[in-house]
N, C-alpha and C positions, 0 to 999 in steps of 0.2 A: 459107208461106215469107215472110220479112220483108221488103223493100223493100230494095235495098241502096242505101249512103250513098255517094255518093263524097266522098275527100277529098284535097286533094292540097297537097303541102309539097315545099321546096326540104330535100335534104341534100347535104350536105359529098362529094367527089370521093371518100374516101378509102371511108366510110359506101356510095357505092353501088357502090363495086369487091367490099367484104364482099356486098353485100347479093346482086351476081353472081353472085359465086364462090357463096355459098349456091345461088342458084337454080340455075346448072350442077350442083353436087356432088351434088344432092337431086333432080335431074331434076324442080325444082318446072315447073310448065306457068305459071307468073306469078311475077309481084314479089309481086302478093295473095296468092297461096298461101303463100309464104314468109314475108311480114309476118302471117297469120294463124295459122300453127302457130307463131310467136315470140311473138302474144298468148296462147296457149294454155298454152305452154311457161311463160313468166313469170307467169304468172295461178296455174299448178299449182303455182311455189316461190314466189310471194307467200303464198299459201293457204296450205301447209306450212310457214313460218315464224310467219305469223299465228298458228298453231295449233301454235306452239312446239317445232315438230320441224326438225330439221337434213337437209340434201342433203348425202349422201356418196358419193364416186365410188369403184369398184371395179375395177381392173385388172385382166389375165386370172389375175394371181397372187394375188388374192385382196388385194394391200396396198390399207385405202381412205382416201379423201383426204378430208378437210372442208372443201365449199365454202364458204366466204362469201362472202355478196353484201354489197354495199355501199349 
């Protein structure tokens, strides 16, 4: 197992109210766990764009959406 890094940064009031309600909504057990399935998450649609495919979302009716990231 690797060594782990601390790192630590100041964010905006608004930035760690989302980053709460995340960790509430998702029963995450830390802010880490949360800021590391959103490295995970973004790494998988960086990936998938790099590799020239598109993120589309699917609603329970079937209509699906094309995300774009910016």
């Amino acid at each position: 197992m690797s060594k782990a890094k601390r790192l630590q940064f100041d964010i905006s009031e608004p930035s760690f109210e989302r980053l709460k309600k995340l960790k509430e909504d998702t029963s995450a057990s830390s802010y880490g766990e949360v800021t590391n399935k959103a490295y995970k998450i973004y790494e998988f649609i960086n990936n998938a764009i790099a590799d020239g495919k598109q993120v589309i979302v699917r609603d329970e009716d079937g209509k699906e959406v094309f995300v774009e990231f910016l």
